[in-house]
C-alpha positions in Angstrom: 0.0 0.0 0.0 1.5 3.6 -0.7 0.8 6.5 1.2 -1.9 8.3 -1.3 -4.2 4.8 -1.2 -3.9 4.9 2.8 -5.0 8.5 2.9 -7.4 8.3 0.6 -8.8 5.1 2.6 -8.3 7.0 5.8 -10.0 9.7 5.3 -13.1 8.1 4.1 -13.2 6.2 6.6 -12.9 9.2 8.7 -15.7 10.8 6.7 -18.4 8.0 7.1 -17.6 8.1 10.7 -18.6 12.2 11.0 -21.4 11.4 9.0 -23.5 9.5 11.1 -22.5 11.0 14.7 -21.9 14.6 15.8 -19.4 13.7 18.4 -17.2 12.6 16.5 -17.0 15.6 14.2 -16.7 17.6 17.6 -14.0 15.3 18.5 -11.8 15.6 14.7 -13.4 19.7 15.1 -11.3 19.8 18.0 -8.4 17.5 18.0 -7.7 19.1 13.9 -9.0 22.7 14.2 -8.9 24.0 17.5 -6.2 22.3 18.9 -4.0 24.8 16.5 -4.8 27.6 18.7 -3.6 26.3 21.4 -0.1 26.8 23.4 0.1 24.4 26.0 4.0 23.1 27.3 3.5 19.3 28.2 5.3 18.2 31.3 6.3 14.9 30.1 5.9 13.5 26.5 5.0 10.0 26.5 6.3 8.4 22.7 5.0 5.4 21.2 4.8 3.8 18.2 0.9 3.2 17.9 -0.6 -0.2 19.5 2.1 -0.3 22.3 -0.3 0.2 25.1 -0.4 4.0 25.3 -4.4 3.9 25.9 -3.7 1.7 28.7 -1.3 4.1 30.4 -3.6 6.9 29.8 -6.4 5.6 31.7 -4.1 4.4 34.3 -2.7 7.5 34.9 -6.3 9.3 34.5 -7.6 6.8 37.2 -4.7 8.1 39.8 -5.2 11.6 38.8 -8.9 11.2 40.1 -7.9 9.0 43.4 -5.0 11.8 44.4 -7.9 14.6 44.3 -7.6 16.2 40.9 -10.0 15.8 38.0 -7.9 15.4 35.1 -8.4 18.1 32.5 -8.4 17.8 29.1 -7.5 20.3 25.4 -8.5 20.1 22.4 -5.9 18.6 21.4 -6.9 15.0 22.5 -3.5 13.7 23.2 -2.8 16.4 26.1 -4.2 15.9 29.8 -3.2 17.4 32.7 -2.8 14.7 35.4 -2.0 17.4 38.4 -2.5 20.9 38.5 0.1 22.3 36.4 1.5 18.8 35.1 0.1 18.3 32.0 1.5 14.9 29.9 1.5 14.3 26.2 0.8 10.9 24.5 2.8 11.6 21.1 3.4 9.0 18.4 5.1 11.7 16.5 6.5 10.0 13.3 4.9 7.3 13.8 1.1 8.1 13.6 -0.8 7.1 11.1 -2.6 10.3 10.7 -3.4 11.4 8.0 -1.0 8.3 6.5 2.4 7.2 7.9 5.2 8.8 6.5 7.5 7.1 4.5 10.2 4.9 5.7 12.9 7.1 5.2 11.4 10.2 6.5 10.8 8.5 10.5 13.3 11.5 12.0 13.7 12.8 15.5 13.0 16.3 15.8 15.2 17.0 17.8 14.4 20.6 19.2 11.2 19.6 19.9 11.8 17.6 22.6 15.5 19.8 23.8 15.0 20.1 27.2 11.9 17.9 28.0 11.3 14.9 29.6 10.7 12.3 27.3 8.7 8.4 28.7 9.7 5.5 25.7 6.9 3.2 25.6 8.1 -0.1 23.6 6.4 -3.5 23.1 7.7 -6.4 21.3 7.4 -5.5 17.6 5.8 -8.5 16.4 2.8 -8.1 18.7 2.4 -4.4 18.0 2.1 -5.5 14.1 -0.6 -7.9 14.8 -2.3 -5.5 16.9 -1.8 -2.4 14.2 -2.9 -5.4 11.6 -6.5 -5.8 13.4 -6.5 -1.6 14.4 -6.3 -1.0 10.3 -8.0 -3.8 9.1 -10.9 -3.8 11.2 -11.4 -0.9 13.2 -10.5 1.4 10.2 -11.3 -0.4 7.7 -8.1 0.8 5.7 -5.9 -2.0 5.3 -7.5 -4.5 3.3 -4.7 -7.5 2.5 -4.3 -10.1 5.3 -1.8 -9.9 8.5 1.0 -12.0 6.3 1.1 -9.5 3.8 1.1 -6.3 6.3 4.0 -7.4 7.9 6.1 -6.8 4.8 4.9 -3.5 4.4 7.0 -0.5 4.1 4.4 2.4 5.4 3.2 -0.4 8.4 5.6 -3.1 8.7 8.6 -4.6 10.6 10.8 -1.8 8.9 8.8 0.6 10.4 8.6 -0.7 13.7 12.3 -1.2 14.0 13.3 2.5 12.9 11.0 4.1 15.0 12.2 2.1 18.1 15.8 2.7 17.0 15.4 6.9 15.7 14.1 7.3 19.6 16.6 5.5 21.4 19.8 6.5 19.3 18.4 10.1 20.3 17.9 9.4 23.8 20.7 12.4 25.3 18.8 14.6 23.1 15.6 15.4 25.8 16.7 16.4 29.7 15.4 13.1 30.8 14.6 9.8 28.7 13.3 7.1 30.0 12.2 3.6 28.3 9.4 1.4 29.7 7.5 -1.5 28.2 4.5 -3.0 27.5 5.9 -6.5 29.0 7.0 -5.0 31.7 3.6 -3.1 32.9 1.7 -6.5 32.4 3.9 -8.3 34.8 4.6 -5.5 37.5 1.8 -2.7 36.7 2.3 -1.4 40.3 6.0 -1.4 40.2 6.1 0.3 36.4 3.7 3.3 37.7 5.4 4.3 40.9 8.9 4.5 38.6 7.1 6.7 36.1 5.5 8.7 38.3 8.8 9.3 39.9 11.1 9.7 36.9 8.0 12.7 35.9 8.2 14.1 39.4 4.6 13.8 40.2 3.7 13.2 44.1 3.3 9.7 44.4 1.2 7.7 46.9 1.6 4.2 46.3 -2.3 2.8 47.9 -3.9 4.9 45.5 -1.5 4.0 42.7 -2.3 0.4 43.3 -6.0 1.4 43.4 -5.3 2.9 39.7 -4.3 -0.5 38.9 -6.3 -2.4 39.9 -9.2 0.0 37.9 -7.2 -0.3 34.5 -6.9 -3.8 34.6 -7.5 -4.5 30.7 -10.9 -6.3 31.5 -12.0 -3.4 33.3 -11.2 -1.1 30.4 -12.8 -3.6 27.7 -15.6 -3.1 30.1 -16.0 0.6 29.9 -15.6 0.6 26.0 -18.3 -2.2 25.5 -20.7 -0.1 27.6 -19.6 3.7 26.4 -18.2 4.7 29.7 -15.2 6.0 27.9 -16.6 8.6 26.3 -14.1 9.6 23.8 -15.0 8.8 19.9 -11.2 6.9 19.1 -12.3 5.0 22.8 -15.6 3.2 20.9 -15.4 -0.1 18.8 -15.3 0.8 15.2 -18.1 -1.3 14.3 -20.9 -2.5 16.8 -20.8 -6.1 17.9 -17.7 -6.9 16.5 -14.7 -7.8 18.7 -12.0 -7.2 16.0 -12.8 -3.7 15.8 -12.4 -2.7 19.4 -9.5 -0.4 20.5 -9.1 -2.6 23.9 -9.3 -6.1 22.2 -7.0 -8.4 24.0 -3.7 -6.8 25.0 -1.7 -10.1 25.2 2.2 -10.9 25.7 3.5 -13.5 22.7 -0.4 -13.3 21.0 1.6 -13.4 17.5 2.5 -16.6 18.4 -1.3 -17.2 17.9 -1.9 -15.3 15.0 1.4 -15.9 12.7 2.4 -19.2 11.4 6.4 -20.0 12.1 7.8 -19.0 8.5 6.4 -15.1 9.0 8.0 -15.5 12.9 11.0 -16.7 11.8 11.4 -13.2 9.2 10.8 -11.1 12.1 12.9 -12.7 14.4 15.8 -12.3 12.0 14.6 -8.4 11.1 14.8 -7.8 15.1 17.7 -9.6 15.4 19.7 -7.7 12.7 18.0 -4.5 12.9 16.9 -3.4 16.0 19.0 -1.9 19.1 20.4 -4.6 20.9 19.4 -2.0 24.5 15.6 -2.3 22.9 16.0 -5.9 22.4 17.2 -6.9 25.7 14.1 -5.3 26.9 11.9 -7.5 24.9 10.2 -11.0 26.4 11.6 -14.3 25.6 12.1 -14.8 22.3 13.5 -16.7 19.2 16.1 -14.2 18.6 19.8 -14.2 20.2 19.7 -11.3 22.7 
């Protein structure tokens, strides 16, 4: 797929989607439009390449806001919110968003005076379940990808390639911001608690660790499932993309090794040797057990 049939495709997806709910063109009226106007100096970016569990970090971090006291306040710009009075974080994907289409390989750069003199959070996850998960997001949810999870992988807009030198841009860059910090996926699923506490220290925000295992315990990822099935989350990109159907959901199953489950061993075995040859070996020693030599 090149970038012109993906924004074509994007944005008509985008279009049916305005079309049948006012919300959501409040939400794109905001998050496009408004959002320009605004000057707002993030505390803390949080950068992720999309479908590393940045959603799940939001709530969580939304969910101790609340239990400290403070009612989390929000921009038009959807990917601000200020956690504490005065501490606003940003959840940036930067070069790797998808919006209006993903850029093309060789333009995934680190701008690096945009983030001189920040503090900069590194969310990873292994790559091969974040292209499974991005495979179902864009196949299903919006309905721009139409080829099968075999093909995406190969893909230069969406693929491995892409994966890898976002990961590897961030990282090689990582004296560039006052702070930089890398945290994954894996990591938050088997000590949530633990992950929070050093992230809310590395930010400097007041940390009280009964109502951050309270936060927790409320973002557990059936509890978030949960609160999109029923429209709790209020949020238009926090709905399924089509009703009734499981594929489509932005919460669908957040599980550690699912490739495994989705990929048959020849595609694994590519992957393994793209990681293995391609990505950081600091990023890969992060990473789960795997096939690859670490």
């Amino acid at each position: 797929m090149n970038r012109k049939v993906f924004l074509i495709r994007n944005y008509w997806d985008k279009l049916k989607k305005v079309l049948v709910s006012a919300e959501t063109f409040r939400f794109y009226w905001r998050t496009y439009v408004l959002s320009k106007t605004e000057n707002v100096s993030p505390s803390l970016y949080i950068i992720s390449y999309p479908k590393c569990g940045r959603t799940w970090l939001r709530i969580m971090l939304q969910k101790y806001a609340e239990l400290i006291g403070h009612t989390p306040r929000f921009f038009n710009d959807s990917a601000l919110v200020e956690i504490s009075e005065d501490w606003i974080a940003k959840f940036e994907h930067d070069v790797g968003n998808w919006v209006p289409a993903p850029p093309k390989l060789e333009d995934v750069v680190f701008n690096k005076e945009k983030y001189r003199g920040t503090k900069v959070l590194f969310l990873i996850r292994d790559p091969r379940d974040v292209l499974v998960s991005s495979w179902y997001h864009l196949r299903y949810r919006e309905n721009i990808y139409s080829k099968g999870l075999a093909d995406f992988i190969y893909e230069d807009l969406v693929g491995i390639g892409k994966v890898i030198r976002f990961f590897n841009v961030f990282y090689e860059n990582r004296e560039v911001p006052e702070g930089f910090k890398v945290m994954s996926y894996e990591k938050f699923h088997t000590d949530a608690l633990g992950q929070l506490l050093e992230l809310l220290e590395f930010a400097g925000f007041p940390i009280d660790k009964e109502k951050a295992q309270q936060a927790v315990e409320a973002s557990k990822f059936s509890n978030m499932s949960k609160m999109e099935t029923s429209g709790s989350l209020k949020e238009p990109w926090m709905k399924p993309g089509a009703k009734n159907q499981a594929n489509s959901k932005k919460i669908r199953k957040g599980k550690v090794g699912g490739f495994r489950e989705e990929l048959d061993q020849m595609h694994i075995d590519y992957l393994n040797q793209q990681i293995k040859e391609n990505l950081h070996p600091d990023l890969i020693a992060m990473m789960p057990e795997s096939d690859f030599e670490k």
